[in-house]
TORFISE-526509 format. One record per atom (N, C-alpha, C, O): residue in three letters; z, x, y. Coordinates in pm, whole numbers, padded with zeros to 5 digits, always signed. Layout:
BEGIN
alaZXY;...
END
This chain:
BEGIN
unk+01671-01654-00345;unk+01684-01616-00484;unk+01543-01606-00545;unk+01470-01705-00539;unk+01503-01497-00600;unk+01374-01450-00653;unk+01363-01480-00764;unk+01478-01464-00806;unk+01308-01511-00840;unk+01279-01557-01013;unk+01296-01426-01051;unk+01385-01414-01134;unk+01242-01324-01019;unk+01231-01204-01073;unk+01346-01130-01108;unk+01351-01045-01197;unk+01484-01186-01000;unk+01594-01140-01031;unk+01716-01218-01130;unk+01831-01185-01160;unk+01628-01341-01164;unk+01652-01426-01299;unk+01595-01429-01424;unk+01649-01500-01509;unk+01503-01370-01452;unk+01400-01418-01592;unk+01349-01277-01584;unk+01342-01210-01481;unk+01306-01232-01737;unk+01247-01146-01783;unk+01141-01168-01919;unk+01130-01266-01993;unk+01074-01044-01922;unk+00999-01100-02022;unk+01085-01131-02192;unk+01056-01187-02298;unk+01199-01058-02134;unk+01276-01093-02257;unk+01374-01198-02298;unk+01440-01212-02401;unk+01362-01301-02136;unk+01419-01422-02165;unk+01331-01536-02161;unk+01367-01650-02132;unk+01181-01491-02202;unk+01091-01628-02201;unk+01034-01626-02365;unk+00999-01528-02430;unk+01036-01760-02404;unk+00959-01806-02551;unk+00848-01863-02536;unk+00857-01967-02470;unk+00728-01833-02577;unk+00612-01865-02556;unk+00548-01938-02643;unk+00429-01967-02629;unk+00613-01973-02733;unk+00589-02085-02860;unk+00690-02169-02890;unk+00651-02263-02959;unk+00826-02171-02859;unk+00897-02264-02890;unk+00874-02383-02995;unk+00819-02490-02972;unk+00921-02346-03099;unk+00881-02513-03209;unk+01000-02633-03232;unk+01029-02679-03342;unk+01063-02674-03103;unk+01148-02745-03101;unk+01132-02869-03167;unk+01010-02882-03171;unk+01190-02981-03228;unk+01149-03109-03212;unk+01226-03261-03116;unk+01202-03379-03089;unk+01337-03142-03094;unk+01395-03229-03011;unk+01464-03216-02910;unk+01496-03098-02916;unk+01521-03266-02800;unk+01611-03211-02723;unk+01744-03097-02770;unk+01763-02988-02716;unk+01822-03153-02881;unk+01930-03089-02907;unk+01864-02992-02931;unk+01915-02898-02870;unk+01744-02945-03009;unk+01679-02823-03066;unk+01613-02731-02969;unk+01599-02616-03008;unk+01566-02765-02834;unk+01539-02696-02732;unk+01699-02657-02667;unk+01729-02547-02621;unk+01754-02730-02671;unk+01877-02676-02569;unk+01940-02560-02656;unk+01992-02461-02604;unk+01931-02581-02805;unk+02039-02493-02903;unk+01934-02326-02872;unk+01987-02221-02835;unk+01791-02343-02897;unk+01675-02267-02874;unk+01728-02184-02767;unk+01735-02062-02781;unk+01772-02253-02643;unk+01745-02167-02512;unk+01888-02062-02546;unk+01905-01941-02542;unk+01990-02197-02584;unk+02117-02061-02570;unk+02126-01981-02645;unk+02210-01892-02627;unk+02045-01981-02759;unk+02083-01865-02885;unk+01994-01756-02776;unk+02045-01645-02763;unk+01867-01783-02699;unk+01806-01679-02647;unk+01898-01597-02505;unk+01898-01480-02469;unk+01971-01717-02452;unk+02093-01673-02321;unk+02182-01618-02335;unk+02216-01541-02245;unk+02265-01631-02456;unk+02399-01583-02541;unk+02416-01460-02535;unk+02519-01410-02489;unk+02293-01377-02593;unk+02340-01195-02588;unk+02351-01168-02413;unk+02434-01104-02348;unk+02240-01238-02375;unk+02187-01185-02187;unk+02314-01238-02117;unk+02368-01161-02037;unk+02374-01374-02140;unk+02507-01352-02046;unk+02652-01297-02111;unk+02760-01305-02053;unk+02633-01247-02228;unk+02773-01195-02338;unk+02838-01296-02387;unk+02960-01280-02400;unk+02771-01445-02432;unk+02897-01533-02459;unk+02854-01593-02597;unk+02739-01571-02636;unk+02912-01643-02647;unk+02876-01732-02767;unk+02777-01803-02772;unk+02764-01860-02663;unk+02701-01830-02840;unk+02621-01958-02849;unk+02607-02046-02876;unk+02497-02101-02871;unk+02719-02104-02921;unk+02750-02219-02904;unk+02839-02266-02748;unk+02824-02384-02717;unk+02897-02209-02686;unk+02992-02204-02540;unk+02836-02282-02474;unk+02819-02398-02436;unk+02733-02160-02479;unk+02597-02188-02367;unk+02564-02337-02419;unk+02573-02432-02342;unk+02527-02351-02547;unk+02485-02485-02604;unk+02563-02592-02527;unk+02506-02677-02458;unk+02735-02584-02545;unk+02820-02701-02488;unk+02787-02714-02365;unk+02781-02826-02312;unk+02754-02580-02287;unk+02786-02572-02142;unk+02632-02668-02076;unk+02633-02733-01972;unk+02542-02655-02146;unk+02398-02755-02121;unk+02406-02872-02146;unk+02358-02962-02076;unk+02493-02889-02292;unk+02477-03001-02344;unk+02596-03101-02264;unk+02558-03218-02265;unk+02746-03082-02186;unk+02784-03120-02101;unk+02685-03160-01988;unk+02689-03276-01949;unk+02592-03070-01931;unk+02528-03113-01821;unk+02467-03197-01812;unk+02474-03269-01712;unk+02355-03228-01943;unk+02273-03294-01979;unk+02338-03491-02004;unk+02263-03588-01993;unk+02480-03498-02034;unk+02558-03625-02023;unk+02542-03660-01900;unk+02520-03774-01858;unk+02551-03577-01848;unk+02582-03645-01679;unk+02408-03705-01623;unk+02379-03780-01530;unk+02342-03654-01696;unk+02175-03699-01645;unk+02076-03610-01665;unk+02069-03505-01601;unk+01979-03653-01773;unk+01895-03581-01814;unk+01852-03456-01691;unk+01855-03463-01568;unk+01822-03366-01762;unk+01720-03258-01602;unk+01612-03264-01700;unk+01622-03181-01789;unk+01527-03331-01704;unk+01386-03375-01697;unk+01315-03430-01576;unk+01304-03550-01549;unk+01276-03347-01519;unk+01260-03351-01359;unk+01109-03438-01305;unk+01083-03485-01194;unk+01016-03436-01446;unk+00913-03520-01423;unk+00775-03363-01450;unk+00788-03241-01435;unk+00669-03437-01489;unk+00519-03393-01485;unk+00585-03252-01623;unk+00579-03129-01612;unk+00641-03332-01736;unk+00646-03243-01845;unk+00770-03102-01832;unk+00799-03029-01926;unk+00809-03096-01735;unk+00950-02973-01684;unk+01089-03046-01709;unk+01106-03167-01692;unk+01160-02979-01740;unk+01275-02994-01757;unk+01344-02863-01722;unk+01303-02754-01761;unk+01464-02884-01638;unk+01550-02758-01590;unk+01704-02766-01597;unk+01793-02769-01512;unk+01699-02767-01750;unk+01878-02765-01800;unk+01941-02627-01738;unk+01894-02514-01723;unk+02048-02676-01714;unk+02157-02573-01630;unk+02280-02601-01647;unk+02305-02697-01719;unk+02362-02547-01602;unk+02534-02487-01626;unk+02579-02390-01544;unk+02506-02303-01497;unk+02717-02403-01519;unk+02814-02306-01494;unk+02923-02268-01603;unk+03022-02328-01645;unk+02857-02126-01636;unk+02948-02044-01738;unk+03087-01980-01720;unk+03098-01873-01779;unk+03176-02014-01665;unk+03285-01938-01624;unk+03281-01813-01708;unk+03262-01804-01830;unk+03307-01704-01608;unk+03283-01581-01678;unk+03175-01483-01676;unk+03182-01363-01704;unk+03025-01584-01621;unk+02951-01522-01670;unk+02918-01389-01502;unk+02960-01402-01387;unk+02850-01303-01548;unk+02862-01239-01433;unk+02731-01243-01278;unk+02746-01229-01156;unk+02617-01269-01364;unk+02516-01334-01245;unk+02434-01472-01335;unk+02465-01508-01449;unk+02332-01529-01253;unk+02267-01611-01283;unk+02164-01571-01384;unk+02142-01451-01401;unk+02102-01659-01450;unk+02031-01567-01570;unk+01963-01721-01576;unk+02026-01827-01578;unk+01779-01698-01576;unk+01695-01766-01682;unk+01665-01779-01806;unk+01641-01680-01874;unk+01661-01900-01856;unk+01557-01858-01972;unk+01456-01924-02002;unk+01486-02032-02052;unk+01326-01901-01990;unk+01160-01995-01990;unk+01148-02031-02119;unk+01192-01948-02198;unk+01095-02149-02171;unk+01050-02175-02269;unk+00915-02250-02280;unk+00915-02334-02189;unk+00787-02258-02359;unk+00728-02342-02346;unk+00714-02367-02515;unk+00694-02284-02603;unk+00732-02507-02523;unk+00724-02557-02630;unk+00601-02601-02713;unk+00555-02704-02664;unk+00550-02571-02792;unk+00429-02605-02873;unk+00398-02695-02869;unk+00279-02688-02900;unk+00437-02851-02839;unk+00428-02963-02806;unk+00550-03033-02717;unk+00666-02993-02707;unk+00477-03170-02645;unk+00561-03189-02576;unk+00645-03258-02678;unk+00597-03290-02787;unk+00789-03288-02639;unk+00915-03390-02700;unk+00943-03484-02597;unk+00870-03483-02498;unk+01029-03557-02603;unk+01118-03683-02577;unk+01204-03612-02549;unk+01269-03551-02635;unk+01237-03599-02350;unk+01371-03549-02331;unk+01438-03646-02206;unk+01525-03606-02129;unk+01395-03741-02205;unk+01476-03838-02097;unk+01416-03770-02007;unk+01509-03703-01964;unk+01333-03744-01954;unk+01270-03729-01803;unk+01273-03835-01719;unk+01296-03945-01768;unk+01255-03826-01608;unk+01291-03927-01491;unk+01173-03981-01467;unk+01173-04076-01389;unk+01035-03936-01531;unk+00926-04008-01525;unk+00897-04081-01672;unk+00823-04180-01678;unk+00946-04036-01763;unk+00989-04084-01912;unk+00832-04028-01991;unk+00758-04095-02063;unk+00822-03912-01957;unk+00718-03854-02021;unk+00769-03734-02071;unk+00868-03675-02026;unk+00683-03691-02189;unk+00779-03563-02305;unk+00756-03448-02220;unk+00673-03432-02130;unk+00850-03367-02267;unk+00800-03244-02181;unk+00796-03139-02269;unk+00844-03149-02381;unk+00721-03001-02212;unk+00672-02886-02289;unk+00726-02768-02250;unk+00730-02674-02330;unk+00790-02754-02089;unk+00776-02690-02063;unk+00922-02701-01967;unk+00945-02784-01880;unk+01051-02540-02034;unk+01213-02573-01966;unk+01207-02432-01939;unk+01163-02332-01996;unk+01266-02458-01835;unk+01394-02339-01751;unk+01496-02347-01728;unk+01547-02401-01630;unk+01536-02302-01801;unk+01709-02303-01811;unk+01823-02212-01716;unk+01804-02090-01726;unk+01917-02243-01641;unk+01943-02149-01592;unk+02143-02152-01616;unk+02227-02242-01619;unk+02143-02063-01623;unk+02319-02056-01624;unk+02378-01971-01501;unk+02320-01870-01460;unk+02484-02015-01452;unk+02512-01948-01326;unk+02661-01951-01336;unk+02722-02025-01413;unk+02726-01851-01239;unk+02850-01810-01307;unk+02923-01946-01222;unk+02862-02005-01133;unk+03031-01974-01255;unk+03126-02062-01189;unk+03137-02054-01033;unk+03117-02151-00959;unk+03161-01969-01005;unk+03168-01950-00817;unk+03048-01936-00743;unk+03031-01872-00639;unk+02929-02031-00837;unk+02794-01925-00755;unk+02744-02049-00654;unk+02622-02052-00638;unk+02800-02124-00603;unk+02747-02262-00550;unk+02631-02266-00484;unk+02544-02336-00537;unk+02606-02216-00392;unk+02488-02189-00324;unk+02401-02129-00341;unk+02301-02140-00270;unk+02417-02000-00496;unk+02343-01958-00510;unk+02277-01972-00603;unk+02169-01918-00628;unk+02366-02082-00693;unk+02286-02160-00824;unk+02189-02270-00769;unk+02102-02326-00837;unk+02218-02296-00619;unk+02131-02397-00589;unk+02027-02416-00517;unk+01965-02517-00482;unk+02014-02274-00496;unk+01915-02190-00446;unk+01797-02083-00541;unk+01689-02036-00505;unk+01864-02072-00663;unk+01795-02066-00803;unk+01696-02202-00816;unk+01574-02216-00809;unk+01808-02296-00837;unk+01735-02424-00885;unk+01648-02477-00830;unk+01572-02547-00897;unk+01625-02460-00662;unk+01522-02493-00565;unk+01440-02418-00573;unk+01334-02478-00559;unk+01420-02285-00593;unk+01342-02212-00625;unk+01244-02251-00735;unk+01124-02263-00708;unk+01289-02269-00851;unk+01268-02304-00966;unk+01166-02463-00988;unk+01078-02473-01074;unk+01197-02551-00909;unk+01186-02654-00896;unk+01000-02633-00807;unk+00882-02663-00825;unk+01069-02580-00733;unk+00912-02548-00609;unk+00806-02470-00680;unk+00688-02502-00695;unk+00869-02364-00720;unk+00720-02297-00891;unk+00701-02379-00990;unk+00611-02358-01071;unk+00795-02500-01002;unk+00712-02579-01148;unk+00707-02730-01063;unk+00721-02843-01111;unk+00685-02695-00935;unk+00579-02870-00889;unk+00472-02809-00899;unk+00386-02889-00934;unk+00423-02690-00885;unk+00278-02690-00866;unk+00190-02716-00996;unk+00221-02682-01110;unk+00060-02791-00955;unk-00003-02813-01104;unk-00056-02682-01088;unk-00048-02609-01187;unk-00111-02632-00979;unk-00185-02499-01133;unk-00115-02412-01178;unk-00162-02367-01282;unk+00009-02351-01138;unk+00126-02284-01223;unk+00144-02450-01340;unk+00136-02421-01459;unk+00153-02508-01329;unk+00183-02577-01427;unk+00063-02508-01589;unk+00084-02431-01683;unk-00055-02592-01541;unk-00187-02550-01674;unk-00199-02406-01671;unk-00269-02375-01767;unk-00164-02305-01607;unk-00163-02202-01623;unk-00014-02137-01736;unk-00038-02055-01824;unk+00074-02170-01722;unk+00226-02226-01813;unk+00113-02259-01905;unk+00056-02159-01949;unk+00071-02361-01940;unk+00059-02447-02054;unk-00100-02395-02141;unk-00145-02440-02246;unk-00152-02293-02056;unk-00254-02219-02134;unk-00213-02109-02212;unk-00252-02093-02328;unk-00153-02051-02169;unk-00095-01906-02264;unk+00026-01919-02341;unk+00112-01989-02287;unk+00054-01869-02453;unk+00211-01859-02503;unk+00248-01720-02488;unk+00360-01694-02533;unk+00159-01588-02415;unk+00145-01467-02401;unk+00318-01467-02319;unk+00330-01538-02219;unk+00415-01403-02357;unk+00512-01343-02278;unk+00509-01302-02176;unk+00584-01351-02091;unk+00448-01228-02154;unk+00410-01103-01994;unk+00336-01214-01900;unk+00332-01241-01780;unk+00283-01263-02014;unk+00160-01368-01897;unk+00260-01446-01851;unk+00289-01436-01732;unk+00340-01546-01942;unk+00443-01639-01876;unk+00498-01582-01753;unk+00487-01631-01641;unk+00561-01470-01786;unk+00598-01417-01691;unk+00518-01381-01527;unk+00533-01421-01411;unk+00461-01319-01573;unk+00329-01282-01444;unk+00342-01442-01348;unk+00386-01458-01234;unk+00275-01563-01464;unk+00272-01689-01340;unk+00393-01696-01271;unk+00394-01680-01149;unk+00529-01725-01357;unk+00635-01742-01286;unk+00665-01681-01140;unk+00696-01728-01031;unk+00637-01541-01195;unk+00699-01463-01047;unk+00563-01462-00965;unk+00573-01472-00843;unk+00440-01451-01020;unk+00320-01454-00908;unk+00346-01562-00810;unk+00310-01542-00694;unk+00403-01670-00840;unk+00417-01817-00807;unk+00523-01812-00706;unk+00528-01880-00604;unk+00594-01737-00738;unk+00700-01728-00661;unk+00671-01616-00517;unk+00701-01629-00399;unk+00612-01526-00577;unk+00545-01446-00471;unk+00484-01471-00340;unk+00496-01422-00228;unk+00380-01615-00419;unk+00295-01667-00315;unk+00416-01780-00239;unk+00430-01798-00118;unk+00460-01816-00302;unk+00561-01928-00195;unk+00647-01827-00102;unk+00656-01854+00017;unk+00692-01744-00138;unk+00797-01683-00042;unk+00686-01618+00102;unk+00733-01604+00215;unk+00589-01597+00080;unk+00480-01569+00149;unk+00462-01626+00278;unk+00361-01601+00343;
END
């Protein structure tokens, strides 16, 4: 699974002014809502369910909230980097700045989890990380993501 065939420049926020968890998660789905056809509040529940079961604050400032949308028709990103870090229950208990969100349709098992590994392996690296956390440029966000991904599949 390619980032490229998840995220666009029109599903990444490059300033995000969240202040809190509920406000990043509500953030991502109002931006996911038109891109998978569903409500935005459905995407909101469908994160905010996930998020009960155990923060996805994965550590070193990332967080990678996710869901299964019944209905929806492929997997879909959405990047955010937040203007400052927040308080999101990370597993290292440090704020984070910087989410990828992903929604995947109900039947996608292997291939939502093959998104998420993907995903996971472009945001361990620190210099895709300070490279993320230097620009709020769109295209640029973009560019690291998939450059990053480029070089790993390599």
């Amino acid at each position: 699974m390619e980032l490229n065939q998840i995220i666009t420049p029109q599903t990444i926020v490059g300033d995000l002014k969240s202040n809190s968890k509920k406000q990043v998660l509500q953030a991502l789905a109002h931006v996911a809502a038109p891109v998978v056809g569903f409500d935005e509040h459905a995407v909101f529940e469908t994160l905010l369910e996930r998020e009960r079961l155990g923060s996805t604050g994965v550590g070193n400032g990332v967080a990678i909230p996710h869901g299964k949308l019944p209905g929806t028709k492929r997997i879909v990103g959405v990047f955010a980097r937040n203007t400052k870090p927040i308080a999101f229950d990370a597993i290292d208990d440090q704020p984070v700045d910087l989410f990828f969100m992903l929604l995947a349709p109900e039947g996608s098992g292997a291939d939502h989890l093959k998104a998420l590994s993907r995903i996971a392996r472009v945001l361990r690296d620190q210099t895709t990380l300070s490279r993320l956390r230097s620009t709020h440029d769109v295209d640029m966000l973009h560019e690291v993501l998939t450059a990053q991904q480029n070089a790993s599949a390599a």
